[in-house]
C-alpha positions as a printed NumPy array, in Angstrom:
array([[  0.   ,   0.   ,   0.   ],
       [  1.446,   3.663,  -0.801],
       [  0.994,   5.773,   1.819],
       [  3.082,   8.894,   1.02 ],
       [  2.489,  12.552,   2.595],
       [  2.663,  13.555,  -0.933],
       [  0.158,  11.586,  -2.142],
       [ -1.823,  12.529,   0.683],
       [ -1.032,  16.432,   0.139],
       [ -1.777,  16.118,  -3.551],
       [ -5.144,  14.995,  -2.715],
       [ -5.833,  17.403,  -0.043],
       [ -4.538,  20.411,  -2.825],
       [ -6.636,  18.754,  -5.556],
       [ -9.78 ,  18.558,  -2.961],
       [ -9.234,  22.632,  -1.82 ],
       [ -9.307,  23.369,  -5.685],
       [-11.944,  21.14 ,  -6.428],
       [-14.087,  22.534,  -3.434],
       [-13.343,  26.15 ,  -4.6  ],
       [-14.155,  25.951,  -7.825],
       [-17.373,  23.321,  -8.117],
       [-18.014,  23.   ,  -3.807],
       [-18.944,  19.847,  -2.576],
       [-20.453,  18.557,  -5.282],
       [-16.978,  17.211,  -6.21 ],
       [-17.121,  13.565,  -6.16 ],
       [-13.935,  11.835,  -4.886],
       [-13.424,   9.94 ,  -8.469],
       [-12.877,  13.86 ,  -9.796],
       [-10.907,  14.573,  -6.606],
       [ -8.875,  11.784,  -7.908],
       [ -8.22 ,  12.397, -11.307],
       [ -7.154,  15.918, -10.08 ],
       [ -4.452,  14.631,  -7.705],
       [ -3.505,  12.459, -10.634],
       [ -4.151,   9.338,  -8.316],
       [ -6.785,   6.197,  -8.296],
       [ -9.981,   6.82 ,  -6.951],
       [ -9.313,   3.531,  -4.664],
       [ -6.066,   4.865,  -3.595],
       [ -7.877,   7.934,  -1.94 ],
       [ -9.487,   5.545,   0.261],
       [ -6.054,   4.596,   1.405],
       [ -6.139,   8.215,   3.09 ],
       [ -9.434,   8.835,   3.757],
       [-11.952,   6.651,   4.485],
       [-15.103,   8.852,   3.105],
       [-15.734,  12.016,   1.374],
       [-16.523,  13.382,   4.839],
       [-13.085,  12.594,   6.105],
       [-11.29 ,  13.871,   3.291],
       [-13.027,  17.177,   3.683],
       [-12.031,  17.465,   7.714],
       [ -8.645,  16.636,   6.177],
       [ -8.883,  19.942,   4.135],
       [-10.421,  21.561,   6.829],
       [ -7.366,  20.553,   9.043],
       [ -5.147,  21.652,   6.912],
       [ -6.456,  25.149,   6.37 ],
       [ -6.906,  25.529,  10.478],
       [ -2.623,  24.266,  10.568],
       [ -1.923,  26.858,   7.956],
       [ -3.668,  29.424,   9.729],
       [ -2.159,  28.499,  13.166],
       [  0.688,  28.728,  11.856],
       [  1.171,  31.927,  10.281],
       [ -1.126,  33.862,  12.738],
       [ -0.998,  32.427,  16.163],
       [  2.998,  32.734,  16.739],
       [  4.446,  33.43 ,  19.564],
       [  4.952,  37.244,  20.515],
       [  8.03 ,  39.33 ,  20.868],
       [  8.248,  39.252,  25.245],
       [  8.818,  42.968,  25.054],
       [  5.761,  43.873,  22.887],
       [  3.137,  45.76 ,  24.745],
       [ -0.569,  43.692,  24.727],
       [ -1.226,  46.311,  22.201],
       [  1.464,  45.446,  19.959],
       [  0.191,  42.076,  20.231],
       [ -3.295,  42.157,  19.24 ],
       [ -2.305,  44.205,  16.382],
       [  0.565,  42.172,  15.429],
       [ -2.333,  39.53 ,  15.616],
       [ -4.89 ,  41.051,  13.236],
       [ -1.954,  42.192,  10.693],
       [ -0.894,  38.487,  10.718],
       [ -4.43 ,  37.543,  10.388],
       [ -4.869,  39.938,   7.066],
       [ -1.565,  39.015,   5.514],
       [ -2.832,  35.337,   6.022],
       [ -6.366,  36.119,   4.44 ],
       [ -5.363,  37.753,   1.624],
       [ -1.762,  36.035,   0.574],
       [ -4.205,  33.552,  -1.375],
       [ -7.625,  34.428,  -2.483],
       [ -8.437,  30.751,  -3.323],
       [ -7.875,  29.384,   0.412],
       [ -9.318,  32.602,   1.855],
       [-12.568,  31.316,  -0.486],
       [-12.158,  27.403,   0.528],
       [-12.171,  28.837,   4.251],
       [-15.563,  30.661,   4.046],
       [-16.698,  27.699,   2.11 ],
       [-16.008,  25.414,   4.665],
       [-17.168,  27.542,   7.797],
       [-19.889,  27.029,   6.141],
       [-20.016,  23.46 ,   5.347],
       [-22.765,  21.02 ,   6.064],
       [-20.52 ,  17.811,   6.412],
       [-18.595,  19.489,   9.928],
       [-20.435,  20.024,  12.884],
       [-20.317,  22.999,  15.391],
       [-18.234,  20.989,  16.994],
       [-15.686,  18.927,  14.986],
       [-15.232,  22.158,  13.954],
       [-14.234,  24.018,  17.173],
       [-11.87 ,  20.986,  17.726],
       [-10.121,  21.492,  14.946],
       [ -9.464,  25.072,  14.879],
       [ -8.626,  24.5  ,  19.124],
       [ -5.07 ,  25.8  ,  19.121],
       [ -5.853,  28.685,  17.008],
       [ -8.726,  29.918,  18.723],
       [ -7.483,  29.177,  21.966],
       [ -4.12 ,  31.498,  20.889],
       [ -6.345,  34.527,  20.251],
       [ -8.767,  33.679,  23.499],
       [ -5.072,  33.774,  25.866],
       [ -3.733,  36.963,  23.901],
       [ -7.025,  38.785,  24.39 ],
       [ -7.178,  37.955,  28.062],
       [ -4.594,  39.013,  29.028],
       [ -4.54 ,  42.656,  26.851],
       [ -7.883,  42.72 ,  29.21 ],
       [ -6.212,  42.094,  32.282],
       [ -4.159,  45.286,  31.087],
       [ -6.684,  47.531,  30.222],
       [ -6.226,  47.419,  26.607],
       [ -8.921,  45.455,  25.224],
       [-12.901,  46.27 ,  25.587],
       [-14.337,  43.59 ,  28.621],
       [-16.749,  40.974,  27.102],
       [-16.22 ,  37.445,  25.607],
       [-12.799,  36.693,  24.191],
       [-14.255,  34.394,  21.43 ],
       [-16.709,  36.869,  20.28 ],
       [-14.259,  39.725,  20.42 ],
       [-11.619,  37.397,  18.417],
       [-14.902,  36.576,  15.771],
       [-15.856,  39.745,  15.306],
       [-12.476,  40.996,  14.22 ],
       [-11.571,  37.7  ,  12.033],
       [-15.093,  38.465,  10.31 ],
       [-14.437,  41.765,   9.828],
       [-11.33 ,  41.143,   8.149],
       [-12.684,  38.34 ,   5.771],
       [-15.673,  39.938,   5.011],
       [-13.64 ,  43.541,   4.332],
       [-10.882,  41.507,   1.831],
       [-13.902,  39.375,  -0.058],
       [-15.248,  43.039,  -1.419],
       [-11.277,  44.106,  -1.476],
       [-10.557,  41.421,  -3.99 ],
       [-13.244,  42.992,  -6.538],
       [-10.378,  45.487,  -7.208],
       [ -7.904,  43.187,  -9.151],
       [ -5.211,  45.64 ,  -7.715],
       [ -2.394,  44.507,  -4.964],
       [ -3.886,  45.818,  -1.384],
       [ -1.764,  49.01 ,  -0.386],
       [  0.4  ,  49.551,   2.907],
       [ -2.202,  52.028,   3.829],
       [ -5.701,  49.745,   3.324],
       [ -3.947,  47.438,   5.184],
       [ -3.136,  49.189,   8.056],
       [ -6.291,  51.376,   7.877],
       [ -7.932,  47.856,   8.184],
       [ -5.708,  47.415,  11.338],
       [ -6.397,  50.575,  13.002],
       [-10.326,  50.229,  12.184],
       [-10.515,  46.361,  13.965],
       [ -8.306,  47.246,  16.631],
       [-10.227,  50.827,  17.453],
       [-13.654,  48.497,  17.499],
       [-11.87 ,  46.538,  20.403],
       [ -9.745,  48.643,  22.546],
       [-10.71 ,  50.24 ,  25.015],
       [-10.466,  54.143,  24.714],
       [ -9.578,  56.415,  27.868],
       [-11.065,  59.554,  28.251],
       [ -9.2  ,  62.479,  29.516]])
């Protein structure tokens, strides 16, 4: 049996393409052919369409962990951090319009519950929950629920680039940090003198 991580990443790419471009209506024998592998070979990976489309899932929520939930410089202010956070978050969202699309297909997706999909998107979520707790604890970040603070600015973003990418045009320094200062002004909390 050939079980390589290639294999298996050429199935996962050719299921993200296939989902973006026809959605779930792909079946796995066009899956397949796209990953230029047997349709009974996919099996050796995934044992239903449902599994293969956690896999993608999974590999969109390690992507994203990666690039966005990284550990902080220790002598950044809370501040720093949640910015650093949502510019992280934007330079992940729009590097590649394709996966940015696959992702708000698959937040959407009937085949993953609520809760499959809260488990696997755990260590990302839980990254922003910490960092926004504790800018709280400082006095930096609006009180209220970390996961809904952390939602609303993730949606923001997404939904903001997804009307961005209408203009064919690379996104300037200045959208992007306008983008920053708007999400992080909707969040902090603002002393008056």
């Amino acid at each position: 049996m050939d079980v390589a991580p290639d294999k298996r990443e050429r199935i996962l790419a050719a299921a993200s393409r296939l989902i973006v471009r026809n959605g779930l209506q792909c079946s796995m024998q066009a899956i397949a052919e796209e990953a230029g592998v047997a349709t009974g070979s996919l099996y050796n990976y995934f044992d239903s369409k449902e599994a293969l489309v956690r896999g993608v899932y999974d590999r969109v929520a390690q992507e994203m962990t990666q690039q966005v939930a990284v550990a902080h410089d220790p002598a950044s202010s809370h501040a720093q951090r949640v910015q650093h956070y949502i510019e992280r978050y934007i330079d992940f969202i729009w590097e590649d319009a394709d996966r940015a699309r696959l992702f708000d297909y698959l937040d959407n997706s009937p085949l993953l519950t609520f809760g499959e999909a809260v488990g696997i998107f755990r260590p990302f979520v839980d990254h922003g929950r910490e960092m926004l707790a504790l800018a709280q604890q400082d006095g930096v970040v609006r009180p209220g629920a970390t996961n809904l603070i952390a939602s609303f600015v993730r949606g923001a973003i997404r939904n903001t680039l997804k009307r961005r990418r209408l203009d064919a045009s690379p996104i300037r320094d200045e959208e992007k940090q306008g983008l920053v200062a708007m999400c992080w002004d909707a969040i902090a909390v603002h002393r008056h003198s």
